[in-house]
mmCIF entry with sequence, helices, sheets and N, C-alpha, C, O atoms, coordinates in Angstrom:
data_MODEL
# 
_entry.id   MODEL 
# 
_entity.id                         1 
_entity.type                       polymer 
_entity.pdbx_number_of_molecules   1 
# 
_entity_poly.entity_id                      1 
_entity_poly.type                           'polypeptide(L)' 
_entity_poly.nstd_linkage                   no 
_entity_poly.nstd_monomer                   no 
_entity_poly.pdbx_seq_one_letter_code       
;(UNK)(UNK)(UNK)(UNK)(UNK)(UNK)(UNK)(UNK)(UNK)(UNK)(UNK)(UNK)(UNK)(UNK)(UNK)(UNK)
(UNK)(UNK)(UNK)(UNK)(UNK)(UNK)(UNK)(UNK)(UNK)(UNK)(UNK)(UNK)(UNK)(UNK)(UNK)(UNK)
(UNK)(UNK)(UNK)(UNK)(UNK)(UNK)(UNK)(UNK)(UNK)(UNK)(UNK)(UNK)(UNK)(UNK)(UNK)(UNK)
(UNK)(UNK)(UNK)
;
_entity_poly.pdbx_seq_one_letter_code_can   XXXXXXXXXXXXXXXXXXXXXXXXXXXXXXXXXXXXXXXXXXXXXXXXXXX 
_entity_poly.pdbx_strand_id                 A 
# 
loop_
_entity_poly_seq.entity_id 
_entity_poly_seq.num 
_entity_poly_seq.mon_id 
_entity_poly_seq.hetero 
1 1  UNK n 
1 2  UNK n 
1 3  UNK n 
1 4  UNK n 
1 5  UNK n 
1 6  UNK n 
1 7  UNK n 
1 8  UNK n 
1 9  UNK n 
1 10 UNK n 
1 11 UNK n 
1 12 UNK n 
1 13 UNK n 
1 14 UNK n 
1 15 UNK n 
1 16 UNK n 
1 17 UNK n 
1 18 UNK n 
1 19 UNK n 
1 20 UNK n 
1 21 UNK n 
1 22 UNK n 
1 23 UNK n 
1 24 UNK n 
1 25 UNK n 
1 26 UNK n 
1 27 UNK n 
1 28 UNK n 
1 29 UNK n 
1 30 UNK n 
1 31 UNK n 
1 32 UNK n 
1 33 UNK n 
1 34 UNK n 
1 35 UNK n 
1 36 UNK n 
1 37 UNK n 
1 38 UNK n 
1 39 UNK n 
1 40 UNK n 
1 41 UNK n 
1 42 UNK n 
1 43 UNK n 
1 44 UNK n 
1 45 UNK n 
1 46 UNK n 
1 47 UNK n 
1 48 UNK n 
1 49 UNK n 
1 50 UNK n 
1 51 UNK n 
# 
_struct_asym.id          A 
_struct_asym.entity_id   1 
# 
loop_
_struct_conf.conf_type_id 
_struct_conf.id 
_struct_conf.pdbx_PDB_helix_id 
_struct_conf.beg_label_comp_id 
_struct_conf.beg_label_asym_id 
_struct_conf.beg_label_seq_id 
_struct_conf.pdbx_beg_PDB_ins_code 
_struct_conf.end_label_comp_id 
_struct_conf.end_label_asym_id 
_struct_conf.end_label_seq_id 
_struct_conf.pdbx_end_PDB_ins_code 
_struct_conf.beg_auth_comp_id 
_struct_conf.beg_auth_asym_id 
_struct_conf.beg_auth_seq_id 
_struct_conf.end_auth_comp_id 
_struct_conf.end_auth_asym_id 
_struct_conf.end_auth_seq_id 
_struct_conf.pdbx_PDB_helix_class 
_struct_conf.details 
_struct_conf.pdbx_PDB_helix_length 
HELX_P HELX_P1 AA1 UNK A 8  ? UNK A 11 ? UNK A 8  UNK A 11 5 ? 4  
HELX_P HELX_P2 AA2 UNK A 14 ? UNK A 28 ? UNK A 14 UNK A 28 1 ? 15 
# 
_struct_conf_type.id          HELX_P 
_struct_conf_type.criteria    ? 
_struct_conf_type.reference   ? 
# 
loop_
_atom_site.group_PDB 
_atom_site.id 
_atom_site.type_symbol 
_atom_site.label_atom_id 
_atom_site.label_alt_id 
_atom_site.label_comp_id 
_atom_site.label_asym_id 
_atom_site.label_entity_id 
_atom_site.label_seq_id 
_atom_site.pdbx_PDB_ins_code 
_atom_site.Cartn_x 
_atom_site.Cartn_y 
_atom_site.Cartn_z 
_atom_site.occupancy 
_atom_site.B_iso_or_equiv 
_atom_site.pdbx_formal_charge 
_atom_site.auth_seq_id 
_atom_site.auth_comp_id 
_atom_site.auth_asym_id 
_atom_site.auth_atom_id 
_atom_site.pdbx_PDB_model_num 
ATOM 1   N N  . UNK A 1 1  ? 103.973 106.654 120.773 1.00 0.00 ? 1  UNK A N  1 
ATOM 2   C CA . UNK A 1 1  ? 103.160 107.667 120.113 1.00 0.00 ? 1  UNK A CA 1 
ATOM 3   C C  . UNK A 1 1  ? 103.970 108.941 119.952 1.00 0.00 ? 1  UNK A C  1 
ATOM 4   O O  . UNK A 1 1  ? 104.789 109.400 120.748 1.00 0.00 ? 1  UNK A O  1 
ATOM 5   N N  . UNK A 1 2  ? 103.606 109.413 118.818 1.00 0.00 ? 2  UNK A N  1 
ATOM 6   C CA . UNK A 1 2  ? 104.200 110.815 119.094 1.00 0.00 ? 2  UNK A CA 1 
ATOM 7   C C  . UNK A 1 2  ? 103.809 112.010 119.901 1.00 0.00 ? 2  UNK A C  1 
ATOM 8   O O  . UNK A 1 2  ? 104.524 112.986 120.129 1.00 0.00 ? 2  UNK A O  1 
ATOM 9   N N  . UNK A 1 3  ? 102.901 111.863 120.200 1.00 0.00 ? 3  UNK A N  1 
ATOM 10  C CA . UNK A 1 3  ? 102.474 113.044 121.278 1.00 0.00 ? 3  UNK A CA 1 
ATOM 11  C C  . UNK A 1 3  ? 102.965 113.214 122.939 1.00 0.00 ? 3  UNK A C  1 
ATOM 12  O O  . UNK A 1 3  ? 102.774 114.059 123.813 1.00 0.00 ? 3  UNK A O  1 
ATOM 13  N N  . UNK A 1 4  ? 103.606 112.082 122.852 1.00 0.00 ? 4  UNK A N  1 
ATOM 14  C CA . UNK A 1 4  ? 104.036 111.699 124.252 1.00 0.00 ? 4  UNK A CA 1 
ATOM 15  C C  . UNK A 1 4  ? 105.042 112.714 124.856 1.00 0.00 ? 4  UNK A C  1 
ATOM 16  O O  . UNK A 1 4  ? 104.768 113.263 125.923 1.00 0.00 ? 4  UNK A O  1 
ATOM 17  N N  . UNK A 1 5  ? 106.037 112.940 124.294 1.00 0.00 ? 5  UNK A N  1 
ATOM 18  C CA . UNK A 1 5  ? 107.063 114.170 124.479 1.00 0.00 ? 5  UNK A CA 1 
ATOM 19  C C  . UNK A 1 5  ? 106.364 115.743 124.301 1.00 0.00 ? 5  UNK A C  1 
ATOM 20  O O  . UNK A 1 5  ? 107.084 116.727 124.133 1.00 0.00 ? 5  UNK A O  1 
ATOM 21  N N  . UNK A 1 6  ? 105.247 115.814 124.347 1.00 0.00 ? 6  UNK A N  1 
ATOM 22  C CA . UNK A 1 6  ? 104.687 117.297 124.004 1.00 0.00 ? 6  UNK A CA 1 
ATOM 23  C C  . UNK A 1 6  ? 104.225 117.588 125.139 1.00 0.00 ? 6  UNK A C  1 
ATOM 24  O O  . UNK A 1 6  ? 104.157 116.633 125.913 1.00 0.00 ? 6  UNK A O  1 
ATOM 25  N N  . UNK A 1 7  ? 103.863 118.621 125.537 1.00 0.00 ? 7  UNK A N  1 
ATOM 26  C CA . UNK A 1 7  ? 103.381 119.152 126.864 1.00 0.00 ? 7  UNK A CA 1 
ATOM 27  C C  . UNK A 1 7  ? 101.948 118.872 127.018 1.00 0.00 ? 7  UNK A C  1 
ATOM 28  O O  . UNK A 1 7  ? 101.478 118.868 125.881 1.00 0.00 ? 7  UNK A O  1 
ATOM 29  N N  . UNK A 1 8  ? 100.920 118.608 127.986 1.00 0.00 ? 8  UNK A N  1 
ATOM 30  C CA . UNK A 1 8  ? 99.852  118.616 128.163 1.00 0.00 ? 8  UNK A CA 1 
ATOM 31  C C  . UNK A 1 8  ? 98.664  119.144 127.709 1.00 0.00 ? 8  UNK A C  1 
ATOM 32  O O  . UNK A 1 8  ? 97.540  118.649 127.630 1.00 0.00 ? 8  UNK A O  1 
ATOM 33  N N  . UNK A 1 9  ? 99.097  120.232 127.422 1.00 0.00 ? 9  UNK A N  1 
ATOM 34  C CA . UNK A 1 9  ? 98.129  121.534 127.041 1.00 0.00 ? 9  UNK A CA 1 
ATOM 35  C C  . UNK A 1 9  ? 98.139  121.150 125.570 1.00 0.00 ? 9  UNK A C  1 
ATOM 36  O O  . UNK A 1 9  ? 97.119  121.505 124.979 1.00 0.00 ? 9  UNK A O  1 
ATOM 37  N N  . UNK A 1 10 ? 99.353  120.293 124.585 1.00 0.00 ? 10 UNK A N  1 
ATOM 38  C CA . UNK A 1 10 ? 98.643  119.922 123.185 1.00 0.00 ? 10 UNK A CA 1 
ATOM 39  C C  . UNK A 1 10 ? 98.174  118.593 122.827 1.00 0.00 ? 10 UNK A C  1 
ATOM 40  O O  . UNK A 1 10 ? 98.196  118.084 121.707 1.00 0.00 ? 10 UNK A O  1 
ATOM 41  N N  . UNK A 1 11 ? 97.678  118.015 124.091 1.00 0.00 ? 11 UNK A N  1 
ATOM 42  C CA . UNK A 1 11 ? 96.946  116.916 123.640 1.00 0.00 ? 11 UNK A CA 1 
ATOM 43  C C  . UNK A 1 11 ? 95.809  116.752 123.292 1.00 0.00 ? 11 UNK A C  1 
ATOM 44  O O  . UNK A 1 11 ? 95.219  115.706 123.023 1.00 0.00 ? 11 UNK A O  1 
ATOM 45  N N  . UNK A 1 12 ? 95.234  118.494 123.284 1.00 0.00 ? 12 UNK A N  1 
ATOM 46  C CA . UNK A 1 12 ? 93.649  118.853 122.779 1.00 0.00 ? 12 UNK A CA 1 
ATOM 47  C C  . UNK A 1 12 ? 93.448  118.168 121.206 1.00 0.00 ? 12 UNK A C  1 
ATOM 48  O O  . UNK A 1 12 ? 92.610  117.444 120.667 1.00 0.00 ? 12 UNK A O  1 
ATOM 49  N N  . UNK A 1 13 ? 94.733  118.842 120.805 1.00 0.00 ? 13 UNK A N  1 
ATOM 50  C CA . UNK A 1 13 ? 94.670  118.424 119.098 1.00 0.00 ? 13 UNK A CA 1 
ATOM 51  C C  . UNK A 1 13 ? 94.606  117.351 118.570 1.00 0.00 ? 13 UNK A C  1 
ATOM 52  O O  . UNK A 1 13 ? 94.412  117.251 117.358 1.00 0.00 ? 13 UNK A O  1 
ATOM 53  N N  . UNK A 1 14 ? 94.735  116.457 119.256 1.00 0.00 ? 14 UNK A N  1 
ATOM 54  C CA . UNK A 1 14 ? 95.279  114.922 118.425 1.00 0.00 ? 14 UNK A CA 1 
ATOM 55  C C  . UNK A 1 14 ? 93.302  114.725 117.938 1.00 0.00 ? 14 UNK A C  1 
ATOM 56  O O  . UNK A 1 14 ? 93.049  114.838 116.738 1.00 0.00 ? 14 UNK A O  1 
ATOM 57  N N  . UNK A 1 15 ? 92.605  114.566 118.507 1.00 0.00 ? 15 UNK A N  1 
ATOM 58  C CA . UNK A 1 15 ? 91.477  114.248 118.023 1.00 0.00 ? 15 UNK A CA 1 
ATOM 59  C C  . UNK A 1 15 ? 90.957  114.706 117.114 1.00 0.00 ? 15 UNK A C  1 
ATOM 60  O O  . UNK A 1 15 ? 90.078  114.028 116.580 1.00 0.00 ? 15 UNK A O  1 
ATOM 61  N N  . UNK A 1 16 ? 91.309  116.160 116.511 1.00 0.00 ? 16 UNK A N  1 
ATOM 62  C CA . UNK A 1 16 ? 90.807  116.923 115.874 1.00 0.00 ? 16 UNK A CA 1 
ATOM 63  C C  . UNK A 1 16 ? 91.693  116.193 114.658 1.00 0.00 ? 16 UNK A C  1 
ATOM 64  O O  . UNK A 1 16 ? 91.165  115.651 113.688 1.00 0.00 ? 16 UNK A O  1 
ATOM 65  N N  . UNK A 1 17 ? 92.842  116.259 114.836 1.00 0.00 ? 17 UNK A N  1 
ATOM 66  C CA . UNK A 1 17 ? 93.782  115.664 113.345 1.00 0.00 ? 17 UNK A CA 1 
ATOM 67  C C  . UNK A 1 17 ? 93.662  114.968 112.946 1.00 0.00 ? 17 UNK A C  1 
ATOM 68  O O  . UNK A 1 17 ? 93.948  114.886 111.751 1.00 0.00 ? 17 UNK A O  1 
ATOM 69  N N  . UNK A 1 18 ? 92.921  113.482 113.942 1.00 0.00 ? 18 UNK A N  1 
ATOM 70  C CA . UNK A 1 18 ? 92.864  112.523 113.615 1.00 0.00 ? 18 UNK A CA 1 
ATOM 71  C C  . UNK A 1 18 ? 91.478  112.347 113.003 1.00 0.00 ? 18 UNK A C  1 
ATOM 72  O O  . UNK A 1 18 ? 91.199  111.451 112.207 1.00 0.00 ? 18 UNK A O  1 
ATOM 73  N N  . UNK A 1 19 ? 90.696  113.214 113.414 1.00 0.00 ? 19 UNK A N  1 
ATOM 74  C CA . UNK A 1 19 ? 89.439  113.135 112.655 1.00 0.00 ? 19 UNK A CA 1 
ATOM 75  C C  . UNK A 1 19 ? 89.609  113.909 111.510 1.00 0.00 ? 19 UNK A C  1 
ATOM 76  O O  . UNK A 1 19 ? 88.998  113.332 110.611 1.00 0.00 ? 19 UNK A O  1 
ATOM 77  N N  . UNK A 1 20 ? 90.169  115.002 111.058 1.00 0.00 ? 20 UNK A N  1 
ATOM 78  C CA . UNK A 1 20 ? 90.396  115.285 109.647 1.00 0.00 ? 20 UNK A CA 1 
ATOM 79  C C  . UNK A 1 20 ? 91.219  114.496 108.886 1.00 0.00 ? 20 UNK A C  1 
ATOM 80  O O  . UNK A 1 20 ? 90.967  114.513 107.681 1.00 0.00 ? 20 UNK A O  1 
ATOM 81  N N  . UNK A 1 21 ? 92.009  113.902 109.198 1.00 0.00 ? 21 UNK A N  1 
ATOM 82  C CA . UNK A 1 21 ? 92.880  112.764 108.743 1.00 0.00 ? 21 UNK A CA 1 
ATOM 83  C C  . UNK A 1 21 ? 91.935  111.696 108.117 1.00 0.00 ? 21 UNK A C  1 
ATOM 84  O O  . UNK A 1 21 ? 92.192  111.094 107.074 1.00 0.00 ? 21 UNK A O  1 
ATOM 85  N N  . UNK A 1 22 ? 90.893  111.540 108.815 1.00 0.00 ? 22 UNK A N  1 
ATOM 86  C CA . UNK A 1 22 ? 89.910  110.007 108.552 1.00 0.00 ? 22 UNK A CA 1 
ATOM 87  C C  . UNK A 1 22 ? 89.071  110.865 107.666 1.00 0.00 ? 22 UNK A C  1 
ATOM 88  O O  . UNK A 1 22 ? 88.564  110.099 106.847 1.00 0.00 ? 22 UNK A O  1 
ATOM 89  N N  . UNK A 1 23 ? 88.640  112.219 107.411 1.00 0.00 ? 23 UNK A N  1 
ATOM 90  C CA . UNK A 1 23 ? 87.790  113.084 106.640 1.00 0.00 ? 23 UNK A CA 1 
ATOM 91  C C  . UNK A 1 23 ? 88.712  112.898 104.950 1.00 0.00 ? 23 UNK A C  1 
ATOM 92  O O  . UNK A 1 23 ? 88.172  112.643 103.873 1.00 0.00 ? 23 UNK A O  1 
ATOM 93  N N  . UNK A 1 24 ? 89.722  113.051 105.121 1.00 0.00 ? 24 UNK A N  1 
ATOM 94  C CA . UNK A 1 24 ? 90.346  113.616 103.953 1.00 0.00 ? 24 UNK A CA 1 
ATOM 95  C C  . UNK A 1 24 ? 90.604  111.996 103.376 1.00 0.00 ? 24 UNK A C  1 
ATOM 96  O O  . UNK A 1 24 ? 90.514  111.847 102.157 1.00 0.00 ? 24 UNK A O  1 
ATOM 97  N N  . UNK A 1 25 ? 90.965  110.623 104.344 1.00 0.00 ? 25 UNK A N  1 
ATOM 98  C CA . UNK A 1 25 ? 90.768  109.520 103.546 1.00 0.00 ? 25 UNK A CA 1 
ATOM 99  C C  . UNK A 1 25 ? 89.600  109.251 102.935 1.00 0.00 ? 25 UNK A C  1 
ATOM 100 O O  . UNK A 1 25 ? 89.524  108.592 101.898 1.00 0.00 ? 25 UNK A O  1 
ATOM 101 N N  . UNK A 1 26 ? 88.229  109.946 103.793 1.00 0.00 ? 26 UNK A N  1 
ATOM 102 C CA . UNK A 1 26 ? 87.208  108.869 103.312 1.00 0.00 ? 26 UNK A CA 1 
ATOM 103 C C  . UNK A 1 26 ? 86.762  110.175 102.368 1.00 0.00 ? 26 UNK A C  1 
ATOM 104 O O  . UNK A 1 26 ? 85.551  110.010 102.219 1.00 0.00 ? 26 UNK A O  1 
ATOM 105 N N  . UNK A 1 27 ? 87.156  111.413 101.646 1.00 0.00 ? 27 UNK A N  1 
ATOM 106 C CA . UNK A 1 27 ? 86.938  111.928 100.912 1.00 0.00 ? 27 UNK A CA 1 
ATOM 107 C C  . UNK A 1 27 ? 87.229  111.575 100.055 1.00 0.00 ? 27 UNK A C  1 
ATOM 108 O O  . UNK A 1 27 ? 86.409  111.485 99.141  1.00 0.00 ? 27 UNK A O  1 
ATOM 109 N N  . UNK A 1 28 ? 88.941  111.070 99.830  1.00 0.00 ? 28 UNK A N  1 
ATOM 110 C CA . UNK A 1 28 ? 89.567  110.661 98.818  1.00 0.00 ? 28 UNK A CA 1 
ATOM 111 C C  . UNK A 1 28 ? 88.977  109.345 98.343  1.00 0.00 ? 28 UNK A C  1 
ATOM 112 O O  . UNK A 1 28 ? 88.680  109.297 97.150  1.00 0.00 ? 28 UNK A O  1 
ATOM 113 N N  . UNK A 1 29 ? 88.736  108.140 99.179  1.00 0.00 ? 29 UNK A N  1 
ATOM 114 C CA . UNK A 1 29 ? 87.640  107.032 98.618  1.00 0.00 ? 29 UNK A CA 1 
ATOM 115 C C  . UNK A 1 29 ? 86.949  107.514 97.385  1.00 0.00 ? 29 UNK A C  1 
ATOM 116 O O  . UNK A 1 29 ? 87.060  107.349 96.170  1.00 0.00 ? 29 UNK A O  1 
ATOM 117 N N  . UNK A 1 30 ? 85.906  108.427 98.515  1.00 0.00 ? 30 UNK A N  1 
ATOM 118 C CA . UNK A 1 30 ? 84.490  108.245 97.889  1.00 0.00 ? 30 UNK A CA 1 
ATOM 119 C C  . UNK A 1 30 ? 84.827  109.905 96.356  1.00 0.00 ? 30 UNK A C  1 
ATOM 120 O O  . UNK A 1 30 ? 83.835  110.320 95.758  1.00 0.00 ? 30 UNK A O  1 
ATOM 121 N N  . UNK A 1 31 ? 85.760  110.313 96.147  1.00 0.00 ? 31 UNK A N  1 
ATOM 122 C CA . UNK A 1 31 ? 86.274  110.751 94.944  1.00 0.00 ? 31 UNK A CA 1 
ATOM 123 C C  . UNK A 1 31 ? 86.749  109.547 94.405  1.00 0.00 ? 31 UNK A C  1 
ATOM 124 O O  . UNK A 1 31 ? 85.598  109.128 94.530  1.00 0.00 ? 31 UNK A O  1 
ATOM 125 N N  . UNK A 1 32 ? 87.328  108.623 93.940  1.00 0.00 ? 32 UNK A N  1 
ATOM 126 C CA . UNK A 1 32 ? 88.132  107.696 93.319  1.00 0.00 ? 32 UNK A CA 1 
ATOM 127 C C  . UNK A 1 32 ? 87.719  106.799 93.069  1.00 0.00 ? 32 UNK A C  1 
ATOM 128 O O  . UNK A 1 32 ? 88.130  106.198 92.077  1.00 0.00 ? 32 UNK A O  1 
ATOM 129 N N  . UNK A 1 33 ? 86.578  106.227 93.964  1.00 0.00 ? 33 UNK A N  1 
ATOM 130 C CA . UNK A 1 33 ? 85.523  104.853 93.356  1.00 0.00 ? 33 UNK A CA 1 
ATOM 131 C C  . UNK A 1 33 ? 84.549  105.213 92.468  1.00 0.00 ? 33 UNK A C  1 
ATOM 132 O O  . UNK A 1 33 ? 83.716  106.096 92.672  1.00 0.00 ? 33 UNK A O  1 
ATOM 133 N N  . UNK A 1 34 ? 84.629  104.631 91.619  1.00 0.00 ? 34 UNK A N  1 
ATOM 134 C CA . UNK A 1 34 ? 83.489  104.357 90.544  1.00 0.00 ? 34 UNK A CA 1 
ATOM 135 C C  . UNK A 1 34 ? 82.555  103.809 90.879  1.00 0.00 ? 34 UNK A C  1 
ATOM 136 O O  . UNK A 1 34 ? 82.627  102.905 91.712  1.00 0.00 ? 34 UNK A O  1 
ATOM 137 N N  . UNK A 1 35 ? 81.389  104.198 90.323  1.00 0.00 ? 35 UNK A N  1 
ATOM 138 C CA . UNK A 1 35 ? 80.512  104.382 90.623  1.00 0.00 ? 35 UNK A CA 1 
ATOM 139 C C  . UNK A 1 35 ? 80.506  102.675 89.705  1.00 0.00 ? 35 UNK A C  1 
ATOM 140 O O  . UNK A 1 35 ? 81.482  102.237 89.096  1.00 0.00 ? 35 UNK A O  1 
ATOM 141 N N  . UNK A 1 36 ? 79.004  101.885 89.851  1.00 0.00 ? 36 UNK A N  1 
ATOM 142 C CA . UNK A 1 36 ? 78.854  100.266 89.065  1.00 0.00 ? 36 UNK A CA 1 
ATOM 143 C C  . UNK A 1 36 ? 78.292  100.969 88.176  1.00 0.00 ? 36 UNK A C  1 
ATOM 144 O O  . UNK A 1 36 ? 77.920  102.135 88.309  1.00 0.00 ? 36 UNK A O  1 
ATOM 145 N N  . UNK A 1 37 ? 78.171  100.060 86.894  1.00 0.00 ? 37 UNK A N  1 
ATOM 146 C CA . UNK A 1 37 ? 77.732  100.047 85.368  1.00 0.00 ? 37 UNK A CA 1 
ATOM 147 C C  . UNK A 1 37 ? 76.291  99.796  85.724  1.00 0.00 ? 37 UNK A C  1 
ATOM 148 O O  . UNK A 1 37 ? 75.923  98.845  86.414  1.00 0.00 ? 37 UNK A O  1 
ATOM 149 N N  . UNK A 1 38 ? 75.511  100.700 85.215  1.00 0.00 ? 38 UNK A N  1 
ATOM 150 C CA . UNK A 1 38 ? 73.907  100.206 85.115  1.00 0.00 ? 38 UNK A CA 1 
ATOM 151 C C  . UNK A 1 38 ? 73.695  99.422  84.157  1.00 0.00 ? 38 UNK A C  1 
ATOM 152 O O  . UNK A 1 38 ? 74.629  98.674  83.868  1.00 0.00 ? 38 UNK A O  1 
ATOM 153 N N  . UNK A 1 39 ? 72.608  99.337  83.466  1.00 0.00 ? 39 UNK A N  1 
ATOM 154 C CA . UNK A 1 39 ? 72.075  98.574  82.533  1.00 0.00 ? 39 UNK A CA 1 
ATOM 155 C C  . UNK A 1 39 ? 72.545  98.832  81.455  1.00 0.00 ? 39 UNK A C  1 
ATOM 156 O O  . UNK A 1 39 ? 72.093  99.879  80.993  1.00 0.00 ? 39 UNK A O  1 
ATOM 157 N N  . UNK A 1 40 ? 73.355  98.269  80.762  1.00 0.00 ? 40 UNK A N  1 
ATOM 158 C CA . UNK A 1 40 ? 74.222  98.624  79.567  1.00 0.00 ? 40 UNK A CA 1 
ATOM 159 C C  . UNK A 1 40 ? 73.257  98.366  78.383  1.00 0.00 ? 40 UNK A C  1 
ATOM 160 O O  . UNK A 1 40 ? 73.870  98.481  77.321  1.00 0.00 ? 40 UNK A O  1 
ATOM 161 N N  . UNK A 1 41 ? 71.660  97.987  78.176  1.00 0.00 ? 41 UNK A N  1 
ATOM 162 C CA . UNK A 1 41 ? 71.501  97.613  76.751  1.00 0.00 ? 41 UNK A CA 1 
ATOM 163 C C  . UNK A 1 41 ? 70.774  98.634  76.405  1.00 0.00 ? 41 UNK A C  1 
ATOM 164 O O  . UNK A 1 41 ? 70.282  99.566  77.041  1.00 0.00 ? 41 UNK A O  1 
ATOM 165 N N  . UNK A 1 42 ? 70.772  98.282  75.135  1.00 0.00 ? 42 UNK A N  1 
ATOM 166 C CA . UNK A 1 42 ? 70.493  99.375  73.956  1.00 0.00 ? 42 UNK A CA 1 
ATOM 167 C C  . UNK A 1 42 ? 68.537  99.354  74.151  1.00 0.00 ? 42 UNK A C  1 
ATOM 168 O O  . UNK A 1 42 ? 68.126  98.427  73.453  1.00 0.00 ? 42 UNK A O  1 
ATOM 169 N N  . UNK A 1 43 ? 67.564  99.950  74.733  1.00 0.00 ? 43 UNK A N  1 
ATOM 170 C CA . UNK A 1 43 ? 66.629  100.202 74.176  1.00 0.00 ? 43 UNK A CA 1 
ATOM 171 C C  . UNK A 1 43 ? 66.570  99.893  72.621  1.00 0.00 ? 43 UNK A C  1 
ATOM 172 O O  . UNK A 1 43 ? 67.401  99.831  71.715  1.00 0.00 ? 43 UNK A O  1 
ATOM 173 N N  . UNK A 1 44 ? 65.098  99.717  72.745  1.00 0.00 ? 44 UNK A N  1 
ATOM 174 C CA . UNK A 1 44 ? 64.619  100.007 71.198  1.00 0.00 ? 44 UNK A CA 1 
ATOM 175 C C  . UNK A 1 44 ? 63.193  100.241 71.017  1.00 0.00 ? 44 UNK A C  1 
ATOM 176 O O  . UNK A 1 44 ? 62.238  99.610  71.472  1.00 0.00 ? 44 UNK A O  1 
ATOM 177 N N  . UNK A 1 45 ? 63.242  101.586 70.036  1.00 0.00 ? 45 UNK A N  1 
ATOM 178 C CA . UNK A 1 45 ? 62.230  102.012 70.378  1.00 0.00 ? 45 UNK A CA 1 
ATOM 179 C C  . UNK A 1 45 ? 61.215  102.028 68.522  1.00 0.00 ? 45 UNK A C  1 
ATOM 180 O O  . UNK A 1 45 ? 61.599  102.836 67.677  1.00 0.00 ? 45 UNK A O  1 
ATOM 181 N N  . UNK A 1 46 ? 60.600  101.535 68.356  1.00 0.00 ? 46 UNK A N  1 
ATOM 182 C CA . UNK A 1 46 ? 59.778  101.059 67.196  1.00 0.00 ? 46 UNK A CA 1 
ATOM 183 C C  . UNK A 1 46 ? 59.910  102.594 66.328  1.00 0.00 ? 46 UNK A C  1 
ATOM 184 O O  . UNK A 1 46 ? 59.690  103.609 66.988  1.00 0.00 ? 46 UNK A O  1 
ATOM 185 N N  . UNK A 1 47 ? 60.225  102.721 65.032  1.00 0.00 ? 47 UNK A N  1 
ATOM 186 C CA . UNK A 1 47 ? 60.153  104.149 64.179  1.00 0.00 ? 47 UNK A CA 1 
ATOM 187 C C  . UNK A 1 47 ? 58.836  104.614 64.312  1.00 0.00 ? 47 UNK A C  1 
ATOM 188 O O  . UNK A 1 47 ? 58.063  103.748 64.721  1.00 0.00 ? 47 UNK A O  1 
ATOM 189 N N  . UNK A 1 48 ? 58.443  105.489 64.137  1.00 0.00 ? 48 UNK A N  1 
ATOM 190 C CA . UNK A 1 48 ? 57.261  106.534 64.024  1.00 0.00 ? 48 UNK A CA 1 
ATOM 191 C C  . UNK A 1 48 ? 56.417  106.129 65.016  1.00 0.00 ? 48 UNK A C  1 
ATOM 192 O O  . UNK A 1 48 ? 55.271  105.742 64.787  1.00 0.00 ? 48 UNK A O  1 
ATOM 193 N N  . UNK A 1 49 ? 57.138  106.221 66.620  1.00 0.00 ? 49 UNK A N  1 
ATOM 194 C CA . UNK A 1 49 ? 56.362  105.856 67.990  1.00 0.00 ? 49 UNK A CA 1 
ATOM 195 C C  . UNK A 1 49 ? 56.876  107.364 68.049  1.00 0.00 ? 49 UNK A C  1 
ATOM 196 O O  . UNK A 1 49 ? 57.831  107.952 67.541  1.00 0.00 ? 49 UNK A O  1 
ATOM 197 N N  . UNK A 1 50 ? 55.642  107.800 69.037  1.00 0.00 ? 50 UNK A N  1 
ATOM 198 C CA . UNK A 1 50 ? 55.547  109.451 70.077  1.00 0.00 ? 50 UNK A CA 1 
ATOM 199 C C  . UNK A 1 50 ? 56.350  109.081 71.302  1.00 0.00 ? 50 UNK A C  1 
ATOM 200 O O  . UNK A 1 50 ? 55.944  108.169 72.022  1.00 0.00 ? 50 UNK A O  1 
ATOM 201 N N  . UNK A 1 51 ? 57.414  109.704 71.571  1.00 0.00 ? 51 UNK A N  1 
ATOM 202 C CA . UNK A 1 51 ? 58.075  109.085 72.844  1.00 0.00 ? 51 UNK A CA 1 
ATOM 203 C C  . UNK A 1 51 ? 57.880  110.078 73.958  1.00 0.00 ? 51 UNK A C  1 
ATOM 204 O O  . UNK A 1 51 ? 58.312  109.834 75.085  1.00 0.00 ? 51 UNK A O  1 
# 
């Protein structure tokens, strides 16, 4: 690991990084997936209906 050679007193941080680390992946996901195709058909709606 890399934290192993660091002094005691900065092993507070690793949790915090590692949880913004997992923030900023699962941000980037859920920016980048598309969303599914709904119902692609065309309505139709009869001429001189009140909609």
């Amino acid at each position: 690991m890399l934290d192993l050679k660091k002094p005691v007193a900065e092993y507070g941080r690793t949790p915090f990084l590692v949880g913004a680390f997992l923030c900023f992946i699962g941000a980037l996901l859920a920016f980048c997936v598309k969303k599914p195709a709904g119902d692609q058909s065309v309505e139709t709606i009869p001429l001189g209906s009140s909609v």
